[in-house]
C-alpha positions, 0 to 999 in steps of 0.5 A: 536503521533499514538500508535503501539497498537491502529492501531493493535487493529484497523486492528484486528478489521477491519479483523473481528478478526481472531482466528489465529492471535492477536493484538500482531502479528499485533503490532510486524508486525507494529514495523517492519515494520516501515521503509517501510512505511518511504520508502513508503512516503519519510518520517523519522518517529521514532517509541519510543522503550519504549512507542511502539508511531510513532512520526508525525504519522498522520491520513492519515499516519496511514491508508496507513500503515493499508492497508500495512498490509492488503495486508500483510495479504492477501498475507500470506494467499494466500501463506498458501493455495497455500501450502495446495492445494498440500497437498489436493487432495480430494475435495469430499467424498461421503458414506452411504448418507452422504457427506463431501466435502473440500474446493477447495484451487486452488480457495481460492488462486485464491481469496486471488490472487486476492483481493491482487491484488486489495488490492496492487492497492489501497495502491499504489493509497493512497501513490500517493494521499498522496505524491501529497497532502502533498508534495509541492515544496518549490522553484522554480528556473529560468523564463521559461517565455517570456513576450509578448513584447519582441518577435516581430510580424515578428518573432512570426511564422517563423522558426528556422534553426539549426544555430539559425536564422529565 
């Protein structure tokens, strides 16, 4: 069983640990986020109310839902600078030889835009390899098969008309 509070204390960590968020805000996104990720991977984990663990949580299971909040947080980032960008107006100041200059917001968003992007991209190809190496069929019905004796030479490369016949 995985525990909210470690992969929390992981991402924090991993993001290089921000002034202006915690790894309690990062557990309350996970806690809540639970039923996406079993949206995600076609899965039924349960997370334990009282101990805050995610019951058949396992190591690959884990890091698709850190990169989950990656891409969270990007996309909250991006949207706070979009917001600031309209409010900023000024990128330069120049007075008495001193210089003060703002950070351009429009390229912030383009940036966050973009790493996002990349950020969605690679969740969505951790889910497919996850979804292609863990589940496998389990029956396989009918023969599609036609063994080799059973078509006669004559009928191999001839052609079939609507009614059936050769």
């Amino acid at each position: 069983m995985a525990k909210i509070k470690d992969i929390a204390a992981q991402i924090y960590e991993d993001l290089g640990e921000p002034s202006d968020m915690s790894v309690a805000s990062i557990s309350f996104w996970l806690q809540t986020s639970v039923g996406e990720l079993n949206i995600k991977l076609n899965s039924d984990f349960v997370l334990n109310e009282d101990t805050l663990e995610i019951s058949g949580l396992g190591v690959e299971e884990a890091a698709i839902f850190k990169k989950m909040y990656d891409c969270y947080f990007y996309k909250k980032r991006m949207r706070e600078t979009i917001g600031a960008a309209g409010v900023d107006q000024v990128i330069e100041v120049q007075s008495d030889g001193a210089k003060v200059r703002k950070l351009d917001k429009n390229q912030l968003s383009k940036t966050y835009l973009s790493i996002h992007k990349d950020c969605q991209e690679e969740l969505d190809k951790m889910v497919k390899g996850y979804k292609r190496f863990v589940f496998s069929p389990t029956q396989t019905v009918g023969d599609d098969s036609i063994s080799e004796g059973t078509i006669s030479s004559e009928v191999k490369n001839t052609l079939v008309d609507s009614s059936g016949q050769p």
